[in-house]
N, CA and C atoms as an extended XYZ file, in Angstrom:
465
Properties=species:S:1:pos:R:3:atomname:S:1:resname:S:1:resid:I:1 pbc="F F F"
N         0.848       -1.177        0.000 N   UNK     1
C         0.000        0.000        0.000 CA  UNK     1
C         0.894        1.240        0.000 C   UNK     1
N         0.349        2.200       -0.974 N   UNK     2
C         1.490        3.429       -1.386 CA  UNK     2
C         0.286        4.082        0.225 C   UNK     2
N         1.299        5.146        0.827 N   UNK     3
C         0.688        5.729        2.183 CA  UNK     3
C         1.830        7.175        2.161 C   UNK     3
N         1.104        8.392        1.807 N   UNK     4
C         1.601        9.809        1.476 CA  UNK     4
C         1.048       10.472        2.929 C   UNK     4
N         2.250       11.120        3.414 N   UNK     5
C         2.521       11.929        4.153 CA  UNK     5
C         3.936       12.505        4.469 C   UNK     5
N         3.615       13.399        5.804 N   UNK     6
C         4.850       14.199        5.688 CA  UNK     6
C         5.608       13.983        7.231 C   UNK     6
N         6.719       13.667        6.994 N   UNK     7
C         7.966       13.450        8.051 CA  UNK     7
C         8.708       14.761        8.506 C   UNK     7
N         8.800       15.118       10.161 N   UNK     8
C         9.404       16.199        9.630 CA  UNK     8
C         9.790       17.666        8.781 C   UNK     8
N         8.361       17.465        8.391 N   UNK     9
C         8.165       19.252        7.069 CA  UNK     9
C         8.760       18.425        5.689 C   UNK     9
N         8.613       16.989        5.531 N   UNK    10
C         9.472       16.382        4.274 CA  UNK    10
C         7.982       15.616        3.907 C   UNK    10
N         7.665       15.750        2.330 N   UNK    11
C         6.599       14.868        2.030 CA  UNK    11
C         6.795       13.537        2.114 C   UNK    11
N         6.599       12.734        1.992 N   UNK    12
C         7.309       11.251        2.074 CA  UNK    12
C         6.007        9.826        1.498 C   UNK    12
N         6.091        9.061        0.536 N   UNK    13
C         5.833        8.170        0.347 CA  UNK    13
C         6.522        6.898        0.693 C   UNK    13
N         5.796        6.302        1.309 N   UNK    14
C         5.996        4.642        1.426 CA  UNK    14
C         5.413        3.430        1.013 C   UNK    14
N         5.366        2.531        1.076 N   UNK    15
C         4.856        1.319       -0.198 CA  UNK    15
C         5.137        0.112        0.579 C   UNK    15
N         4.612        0.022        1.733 N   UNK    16
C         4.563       -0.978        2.543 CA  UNK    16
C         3.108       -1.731        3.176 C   UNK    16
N         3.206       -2.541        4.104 N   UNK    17
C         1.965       -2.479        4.595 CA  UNK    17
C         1.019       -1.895        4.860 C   UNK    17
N        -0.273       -1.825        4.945 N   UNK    18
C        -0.855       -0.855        5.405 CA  UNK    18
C        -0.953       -0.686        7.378 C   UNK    18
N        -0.891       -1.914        7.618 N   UNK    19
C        -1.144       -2.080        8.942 CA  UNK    19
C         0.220       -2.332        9.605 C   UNK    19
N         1.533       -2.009        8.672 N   UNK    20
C         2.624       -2.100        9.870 CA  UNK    20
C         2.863       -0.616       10.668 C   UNK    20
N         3.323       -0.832       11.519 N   UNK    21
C         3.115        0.405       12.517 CA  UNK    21
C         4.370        1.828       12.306 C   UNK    21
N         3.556        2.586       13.014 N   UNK    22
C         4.583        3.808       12.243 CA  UNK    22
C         6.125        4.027       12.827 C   UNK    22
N         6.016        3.354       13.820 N   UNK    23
C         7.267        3.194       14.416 CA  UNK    23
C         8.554        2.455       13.562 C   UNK    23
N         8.132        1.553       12.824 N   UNK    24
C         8.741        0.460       12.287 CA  UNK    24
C         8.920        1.512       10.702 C   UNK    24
N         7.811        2.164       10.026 N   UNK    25
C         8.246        2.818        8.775 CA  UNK    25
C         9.065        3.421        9.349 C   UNK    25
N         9.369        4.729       10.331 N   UNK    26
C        10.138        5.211       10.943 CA  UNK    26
C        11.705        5.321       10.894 C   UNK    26
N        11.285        4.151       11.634 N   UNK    27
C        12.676        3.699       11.777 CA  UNK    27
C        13.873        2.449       10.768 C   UNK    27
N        13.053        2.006       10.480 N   UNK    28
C        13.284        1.110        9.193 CA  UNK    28
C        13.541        1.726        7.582 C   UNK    28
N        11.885        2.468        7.616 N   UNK    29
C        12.031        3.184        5.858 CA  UNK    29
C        12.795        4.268        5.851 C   UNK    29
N        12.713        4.644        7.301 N   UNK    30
C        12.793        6.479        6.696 CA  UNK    30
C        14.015        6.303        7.401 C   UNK    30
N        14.992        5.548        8.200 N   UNK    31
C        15.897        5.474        8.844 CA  UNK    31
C        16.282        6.761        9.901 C   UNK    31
N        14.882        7.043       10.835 N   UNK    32
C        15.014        7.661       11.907 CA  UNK    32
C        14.973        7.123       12.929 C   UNK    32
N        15.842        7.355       13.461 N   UNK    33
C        15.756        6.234       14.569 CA  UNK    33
C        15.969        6.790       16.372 C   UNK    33
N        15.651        8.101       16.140 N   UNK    34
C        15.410        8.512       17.884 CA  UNK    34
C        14.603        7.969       18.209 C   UNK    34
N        12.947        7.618       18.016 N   UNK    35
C        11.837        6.886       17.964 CA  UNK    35
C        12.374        5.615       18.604 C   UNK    35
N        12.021        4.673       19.899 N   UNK    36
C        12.499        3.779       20.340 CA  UNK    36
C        11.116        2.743       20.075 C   UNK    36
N        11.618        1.201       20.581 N   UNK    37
C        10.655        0.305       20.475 CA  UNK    37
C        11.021        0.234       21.949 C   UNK    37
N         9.847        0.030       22.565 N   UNK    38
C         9.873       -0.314       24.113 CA  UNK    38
C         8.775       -1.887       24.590 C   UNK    38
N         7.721       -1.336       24.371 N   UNK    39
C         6.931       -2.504       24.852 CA  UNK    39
C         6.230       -2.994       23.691 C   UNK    39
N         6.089       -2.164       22.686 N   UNK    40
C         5.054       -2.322       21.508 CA  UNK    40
C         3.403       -2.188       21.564 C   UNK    40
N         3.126       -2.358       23.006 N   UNK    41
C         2.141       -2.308       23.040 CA  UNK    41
C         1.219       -0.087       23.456 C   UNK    41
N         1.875        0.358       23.171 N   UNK    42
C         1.666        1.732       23.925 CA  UNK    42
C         1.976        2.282       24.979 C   UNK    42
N         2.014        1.406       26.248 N   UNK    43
C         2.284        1.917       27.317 CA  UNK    43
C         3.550        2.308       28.106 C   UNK    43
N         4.813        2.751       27.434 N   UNK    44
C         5.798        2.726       28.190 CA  UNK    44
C         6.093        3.801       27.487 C   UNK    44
N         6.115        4.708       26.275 N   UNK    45
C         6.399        5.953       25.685 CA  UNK    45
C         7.652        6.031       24.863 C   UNK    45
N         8.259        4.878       24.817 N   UNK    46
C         9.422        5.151       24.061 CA  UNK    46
C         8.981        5.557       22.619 C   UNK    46
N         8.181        5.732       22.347 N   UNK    47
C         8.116        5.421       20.593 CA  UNK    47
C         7.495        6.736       19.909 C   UNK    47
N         6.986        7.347       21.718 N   UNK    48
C         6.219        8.641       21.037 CA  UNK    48
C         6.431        9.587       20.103 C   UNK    48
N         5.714       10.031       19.139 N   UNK    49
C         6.047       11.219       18.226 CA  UNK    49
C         4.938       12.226       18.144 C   UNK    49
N         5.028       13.261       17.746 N   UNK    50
C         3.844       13.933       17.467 CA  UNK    50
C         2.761       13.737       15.578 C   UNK    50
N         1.688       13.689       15.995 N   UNK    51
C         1.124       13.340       14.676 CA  UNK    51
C         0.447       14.547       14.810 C   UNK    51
N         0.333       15.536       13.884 N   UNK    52
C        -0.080       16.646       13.516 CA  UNK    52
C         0.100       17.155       14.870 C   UNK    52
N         1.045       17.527       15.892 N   UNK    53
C         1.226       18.520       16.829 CA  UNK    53
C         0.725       17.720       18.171 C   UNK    53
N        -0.311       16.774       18.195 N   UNK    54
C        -0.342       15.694       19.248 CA  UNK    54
C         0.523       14.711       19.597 C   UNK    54
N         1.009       14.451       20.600 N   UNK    55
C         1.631       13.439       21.594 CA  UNK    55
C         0.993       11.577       20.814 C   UNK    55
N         2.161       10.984       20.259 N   UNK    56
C         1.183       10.071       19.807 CA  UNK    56
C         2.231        9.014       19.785 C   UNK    56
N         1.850        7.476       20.657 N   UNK    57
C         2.317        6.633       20.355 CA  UNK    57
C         2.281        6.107       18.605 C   UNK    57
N         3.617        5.427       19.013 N   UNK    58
C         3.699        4.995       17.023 CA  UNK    58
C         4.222        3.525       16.851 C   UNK    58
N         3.801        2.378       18.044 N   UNK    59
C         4.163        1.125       18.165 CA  UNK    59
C         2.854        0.599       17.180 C   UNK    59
N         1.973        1.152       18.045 N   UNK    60
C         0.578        0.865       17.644 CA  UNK    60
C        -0.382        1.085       16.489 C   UNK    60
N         0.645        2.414       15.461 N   UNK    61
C        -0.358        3.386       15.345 CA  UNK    61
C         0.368        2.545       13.702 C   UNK    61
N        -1.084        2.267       12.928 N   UNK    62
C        -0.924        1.842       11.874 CA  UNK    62
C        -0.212        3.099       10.807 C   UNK    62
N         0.282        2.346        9.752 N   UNK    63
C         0.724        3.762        8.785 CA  UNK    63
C        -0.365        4.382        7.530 C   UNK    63
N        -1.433        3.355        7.441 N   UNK    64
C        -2.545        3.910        6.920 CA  UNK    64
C        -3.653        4.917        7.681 C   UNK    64
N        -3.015        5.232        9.211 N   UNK    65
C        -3.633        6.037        9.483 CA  UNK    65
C        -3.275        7.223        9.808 C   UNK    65
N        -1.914        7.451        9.126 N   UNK    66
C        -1.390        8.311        8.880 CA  UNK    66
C        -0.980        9.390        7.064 C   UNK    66
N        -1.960        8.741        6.433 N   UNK    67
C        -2.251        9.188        5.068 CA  UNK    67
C        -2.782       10.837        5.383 C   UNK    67
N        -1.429       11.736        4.513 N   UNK    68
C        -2.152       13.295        4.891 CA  UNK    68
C        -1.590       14.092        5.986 C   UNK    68
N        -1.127       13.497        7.154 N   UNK    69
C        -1.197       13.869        7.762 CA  UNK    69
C         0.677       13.988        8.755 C   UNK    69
N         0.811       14.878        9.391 N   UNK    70
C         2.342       15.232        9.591 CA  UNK    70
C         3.230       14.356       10.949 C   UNK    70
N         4.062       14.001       10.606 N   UNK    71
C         4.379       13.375       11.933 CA  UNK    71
C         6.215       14.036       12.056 C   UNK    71
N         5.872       14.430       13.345 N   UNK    72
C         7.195       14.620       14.104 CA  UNK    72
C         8.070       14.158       14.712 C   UNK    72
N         9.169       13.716       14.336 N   UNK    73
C        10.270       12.741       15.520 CA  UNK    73
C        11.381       13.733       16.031 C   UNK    73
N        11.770       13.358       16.688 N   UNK    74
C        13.095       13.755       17.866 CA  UNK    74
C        13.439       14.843       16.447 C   UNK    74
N        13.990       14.000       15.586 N   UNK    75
C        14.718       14.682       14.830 CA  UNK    75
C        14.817       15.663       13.880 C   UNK    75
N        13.378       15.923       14.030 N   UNK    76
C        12.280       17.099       13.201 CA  UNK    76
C        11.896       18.212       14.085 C   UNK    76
N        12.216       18.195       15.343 N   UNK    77
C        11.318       18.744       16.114 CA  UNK    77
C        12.695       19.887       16.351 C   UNK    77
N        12.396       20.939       15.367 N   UNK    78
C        13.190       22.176       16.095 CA  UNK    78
C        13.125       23.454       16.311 C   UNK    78
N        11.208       23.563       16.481 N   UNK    79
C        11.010       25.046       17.210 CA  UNK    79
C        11.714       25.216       18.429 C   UNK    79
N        11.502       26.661       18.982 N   UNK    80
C        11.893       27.211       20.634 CA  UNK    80
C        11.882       26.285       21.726 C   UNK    80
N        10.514       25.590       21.228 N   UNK    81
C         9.915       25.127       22.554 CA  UNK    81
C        11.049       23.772       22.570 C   UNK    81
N        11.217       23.053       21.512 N   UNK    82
C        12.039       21.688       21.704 CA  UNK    82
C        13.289       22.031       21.755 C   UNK    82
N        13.869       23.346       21.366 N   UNK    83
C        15.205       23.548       21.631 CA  UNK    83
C        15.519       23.963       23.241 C   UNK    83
N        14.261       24.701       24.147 N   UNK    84
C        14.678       25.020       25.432 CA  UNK    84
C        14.413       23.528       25.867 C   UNK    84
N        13.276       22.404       25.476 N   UNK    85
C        13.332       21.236       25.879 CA  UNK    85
C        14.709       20.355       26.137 C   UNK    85
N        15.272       20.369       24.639 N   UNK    86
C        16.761       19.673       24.501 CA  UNK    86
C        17.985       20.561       25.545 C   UNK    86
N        18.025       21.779       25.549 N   UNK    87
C        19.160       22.507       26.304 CA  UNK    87
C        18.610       22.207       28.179 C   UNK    87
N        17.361       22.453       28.409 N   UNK    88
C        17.157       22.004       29.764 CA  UNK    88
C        17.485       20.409       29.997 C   UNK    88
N        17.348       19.405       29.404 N   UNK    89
C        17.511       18.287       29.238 CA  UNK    89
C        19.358       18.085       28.909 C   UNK    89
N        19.693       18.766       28.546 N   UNK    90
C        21.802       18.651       28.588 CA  UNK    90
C        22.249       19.751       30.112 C   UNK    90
N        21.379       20.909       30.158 N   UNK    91
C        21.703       21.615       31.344 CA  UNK    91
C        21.747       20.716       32.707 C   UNK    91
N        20.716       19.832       32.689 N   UNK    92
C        19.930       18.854       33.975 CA  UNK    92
C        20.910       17.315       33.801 C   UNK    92
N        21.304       17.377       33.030 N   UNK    93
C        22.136       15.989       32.833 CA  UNK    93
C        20.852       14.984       33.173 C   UNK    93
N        19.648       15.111       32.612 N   UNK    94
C        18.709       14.201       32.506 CA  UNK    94
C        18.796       12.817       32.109 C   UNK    94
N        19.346       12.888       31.306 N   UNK    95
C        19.767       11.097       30.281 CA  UNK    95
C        20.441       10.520       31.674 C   UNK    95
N        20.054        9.153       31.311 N   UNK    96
C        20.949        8.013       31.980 CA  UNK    96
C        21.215        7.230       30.973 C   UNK    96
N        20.685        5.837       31.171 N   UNK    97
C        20.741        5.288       30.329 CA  UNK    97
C        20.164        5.968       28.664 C   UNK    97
N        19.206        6.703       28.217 N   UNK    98
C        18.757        7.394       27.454 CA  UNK    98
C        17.912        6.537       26.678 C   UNK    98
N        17.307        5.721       26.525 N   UNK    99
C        16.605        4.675       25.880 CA  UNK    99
C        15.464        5.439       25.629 C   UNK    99
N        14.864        5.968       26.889 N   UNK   100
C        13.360        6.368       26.820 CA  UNK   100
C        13.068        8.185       26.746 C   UNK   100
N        14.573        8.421       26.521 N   UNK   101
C        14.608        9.916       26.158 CA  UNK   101
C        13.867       10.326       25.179 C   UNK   101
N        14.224       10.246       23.995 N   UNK   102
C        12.939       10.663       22.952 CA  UNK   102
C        11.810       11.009       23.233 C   UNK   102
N        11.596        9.559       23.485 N   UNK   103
C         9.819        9.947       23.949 CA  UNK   103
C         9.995       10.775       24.980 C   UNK   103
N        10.003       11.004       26.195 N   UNK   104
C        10.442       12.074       27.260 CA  UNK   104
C         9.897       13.308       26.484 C   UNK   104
N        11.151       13.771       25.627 N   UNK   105
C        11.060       14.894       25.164 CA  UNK   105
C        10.217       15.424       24.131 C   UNK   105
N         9.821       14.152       23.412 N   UNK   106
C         8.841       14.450       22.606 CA  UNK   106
C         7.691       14.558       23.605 C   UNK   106
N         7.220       13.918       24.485 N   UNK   107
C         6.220       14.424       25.180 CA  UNK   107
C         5.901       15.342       25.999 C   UNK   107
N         7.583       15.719       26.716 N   UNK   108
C         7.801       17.478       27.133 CA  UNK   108
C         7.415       18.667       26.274 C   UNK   108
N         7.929       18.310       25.002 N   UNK   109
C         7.642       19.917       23.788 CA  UNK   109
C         6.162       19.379       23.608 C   UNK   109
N         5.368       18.506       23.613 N   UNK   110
C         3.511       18.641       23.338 CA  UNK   110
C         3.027       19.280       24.680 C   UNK   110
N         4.171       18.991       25.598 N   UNK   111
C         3.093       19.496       27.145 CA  UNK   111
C         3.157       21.194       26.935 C   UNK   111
N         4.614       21.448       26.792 N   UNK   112
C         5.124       22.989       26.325 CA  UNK   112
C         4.486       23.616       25.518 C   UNK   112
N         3.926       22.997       24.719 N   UNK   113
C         3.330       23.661       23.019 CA  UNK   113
C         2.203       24.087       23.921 C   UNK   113
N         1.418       23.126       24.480 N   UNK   114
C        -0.013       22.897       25.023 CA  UNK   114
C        -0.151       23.826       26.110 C   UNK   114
N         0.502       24.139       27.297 N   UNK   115
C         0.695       24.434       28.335 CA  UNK   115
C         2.054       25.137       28.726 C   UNK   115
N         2.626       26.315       28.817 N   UNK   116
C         3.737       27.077       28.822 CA  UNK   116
C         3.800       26.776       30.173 C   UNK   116
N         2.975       27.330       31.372 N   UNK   117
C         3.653       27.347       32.522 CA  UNK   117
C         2.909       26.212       33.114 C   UNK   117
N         3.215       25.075       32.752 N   UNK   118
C         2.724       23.375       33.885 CA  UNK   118
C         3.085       23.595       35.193 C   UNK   118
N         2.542       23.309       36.012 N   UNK   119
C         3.015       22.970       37.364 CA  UNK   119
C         3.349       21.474       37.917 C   UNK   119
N         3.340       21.128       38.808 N   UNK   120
C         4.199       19.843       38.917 CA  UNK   120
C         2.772       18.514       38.383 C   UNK   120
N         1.411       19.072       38.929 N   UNK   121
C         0.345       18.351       38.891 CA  UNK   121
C         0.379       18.264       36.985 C   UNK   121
N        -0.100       19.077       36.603 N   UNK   122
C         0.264       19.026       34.976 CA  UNK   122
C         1.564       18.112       34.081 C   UNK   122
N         2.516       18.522       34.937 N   UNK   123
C         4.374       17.983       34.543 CA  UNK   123
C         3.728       15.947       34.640 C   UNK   123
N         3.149       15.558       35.895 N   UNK   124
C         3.039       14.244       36.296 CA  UNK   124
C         2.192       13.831       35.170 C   UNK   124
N         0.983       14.792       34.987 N   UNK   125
C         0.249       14.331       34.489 CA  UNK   125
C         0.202       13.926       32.880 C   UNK   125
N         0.921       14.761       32.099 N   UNK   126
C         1.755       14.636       30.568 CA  UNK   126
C         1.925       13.932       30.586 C   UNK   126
N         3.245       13.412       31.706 N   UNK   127
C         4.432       12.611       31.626 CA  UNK   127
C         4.205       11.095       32.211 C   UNK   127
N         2.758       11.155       32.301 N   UNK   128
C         2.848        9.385       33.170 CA  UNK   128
C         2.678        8.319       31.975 C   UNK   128
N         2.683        8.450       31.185 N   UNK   129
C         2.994        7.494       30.108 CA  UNK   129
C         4.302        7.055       29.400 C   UNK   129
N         4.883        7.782       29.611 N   UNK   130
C         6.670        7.305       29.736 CA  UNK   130
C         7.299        7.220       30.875 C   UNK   130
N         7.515        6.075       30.898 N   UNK   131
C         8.270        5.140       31.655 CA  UNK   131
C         9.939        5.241       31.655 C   UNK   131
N        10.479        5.039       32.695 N   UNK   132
C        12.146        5.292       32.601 CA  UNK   132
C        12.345        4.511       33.730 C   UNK   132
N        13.043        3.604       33.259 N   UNK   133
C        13.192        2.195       33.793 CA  UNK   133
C        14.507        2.930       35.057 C   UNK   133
N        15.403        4.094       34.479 N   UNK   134
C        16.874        4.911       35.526 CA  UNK   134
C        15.800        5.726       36.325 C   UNK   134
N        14.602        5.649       36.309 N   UNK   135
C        14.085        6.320       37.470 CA  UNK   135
C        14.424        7.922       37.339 C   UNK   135
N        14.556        8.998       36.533 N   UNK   136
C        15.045       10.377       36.238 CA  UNK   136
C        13.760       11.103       36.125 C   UNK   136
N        12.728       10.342       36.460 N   UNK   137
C        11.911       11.683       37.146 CA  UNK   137
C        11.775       12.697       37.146 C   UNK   137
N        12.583       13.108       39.069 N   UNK   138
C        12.252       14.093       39.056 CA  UNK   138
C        12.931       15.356       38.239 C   UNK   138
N        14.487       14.401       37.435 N   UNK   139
C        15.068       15.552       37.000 CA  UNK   139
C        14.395       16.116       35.434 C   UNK   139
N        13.736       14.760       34.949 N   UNK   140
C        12.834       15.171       33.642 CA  UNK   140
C        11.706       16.277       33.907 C   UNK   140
N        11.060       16.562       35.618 N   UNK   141
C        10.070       17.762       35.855 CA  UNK   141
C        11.112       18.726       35.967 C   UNK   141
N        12.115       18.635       36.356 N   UNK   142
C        12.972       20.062       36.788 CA  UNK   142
C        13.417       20.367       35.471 C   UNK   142
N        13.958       19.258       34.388 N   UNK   143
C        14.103       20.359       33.102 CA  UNK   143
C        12.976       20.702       32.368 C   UNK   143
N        11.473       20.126       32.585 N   UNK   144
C        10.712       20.601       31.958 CA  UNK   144
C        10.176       21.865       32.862 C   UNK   144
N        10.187       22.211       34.107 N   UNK   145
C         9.976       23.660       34.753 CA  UNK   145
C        11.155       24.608       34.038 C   UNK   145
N        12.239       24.161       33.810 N   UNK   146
C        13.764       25.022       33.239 CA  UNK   146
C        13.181       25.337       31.873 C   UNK   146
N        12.755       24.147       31.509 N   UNK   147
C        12.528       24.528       29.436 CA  UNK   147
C        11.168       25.765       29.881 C   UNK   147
N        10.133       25.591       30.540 N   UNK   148
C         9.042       26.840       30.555 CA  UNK   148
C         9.473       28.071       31.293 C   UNK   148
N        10.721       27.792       32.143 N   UNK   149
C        11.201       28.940       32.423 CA  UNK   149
C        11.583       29.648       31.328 C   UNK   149
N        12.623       29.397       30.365 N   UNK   150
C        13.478       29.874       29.169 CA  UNK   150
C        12.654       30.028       28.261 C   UNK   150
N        11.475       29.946       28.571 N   UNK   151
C        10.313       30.322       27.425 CA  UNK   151
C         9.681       31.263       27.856 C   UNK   151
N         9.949       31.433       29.085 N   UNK   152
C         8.942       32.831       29.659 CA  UNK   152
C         7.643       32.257       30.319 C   UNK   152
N         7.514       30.915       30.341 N   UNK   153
C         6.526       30.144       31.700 CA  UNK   153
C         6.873       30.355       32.814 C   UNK   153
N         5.878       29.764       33.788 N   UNK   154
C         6.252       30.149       35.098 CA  UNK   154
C         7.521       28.863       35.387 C   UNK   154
N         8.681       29.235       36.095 N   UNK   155
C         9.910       28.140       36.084 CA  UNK   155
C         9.093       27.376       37.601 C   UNK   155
């Protein structure tokens, strides 16, 4: 199945399954590979990307249902908001192991886009779908209060 959309601000055709998941075109066709495989099933966040500006698992998410429509990875993502994301995230020495970073941050810049000044109830609440097996927590809320600080949110 030919399946037209756009990667990144890049139009992009693929010619694969219809029902293999977007994680796998991803990372396979389009050879992006910040996008992690974690559980496959949705719940652990490694894989997240944004699909038209939403927070969106992509283990799950077929690629025919992405006909039209824009998807964002780690490596596309370089307004304000994901650049104070990425610099609070190297300022905080956040990474450990880094496996489940991506998603992290891809789901930090949708909370940012969505919500400039989160508070910690908001920060939990984004963020409880990625999982981080190094336990970095609380330092993933302190660079996401740092990234809405450097944006002019409340820090």
């Amino acid at each position: 199945m030919k399946v037209e959309f756009s990667v990144n601000g890049e139009p992009r055709t693929v010619d694969v399954p219809g029902d293999k998941p977007v994680l796998w075109v991803v990372r396979e066709d389009l050879k992006l590979t910040a996008s992690k495989f974690g559980c496959g099933i949705g719940q652990c966040g490694a894989c997240t990307v944004l699909l038209d500006g939403n927070m969106t698992r992509s283990c799950g998410l077929p690629v025919s249902a992405v006909a039209g429509r824009e998807i964002t990875t780690l490596e596309g993502a370089d307004d304000a908001v994901a650049k104070a994301v990425r610099d609070a995230w190297r300022a905080l020495d956040v990474v450990q192991c880094g496996y489940c970073q991506s998603g992290q941050m891809m789901s930090a810049i949708a909370l940012l886009r969505s919500n400039p000044s989160p508070d910690n109830a908001a920060i939990d609440a984004a963020m409880s779908g990625n999982l981080c097996r190094c336990a970095t927590y609380q330092r993933i809320r302190k660079a996401i209060h740092q990234a809405a600080g450097e944006l002019g949110g409340a820090a």
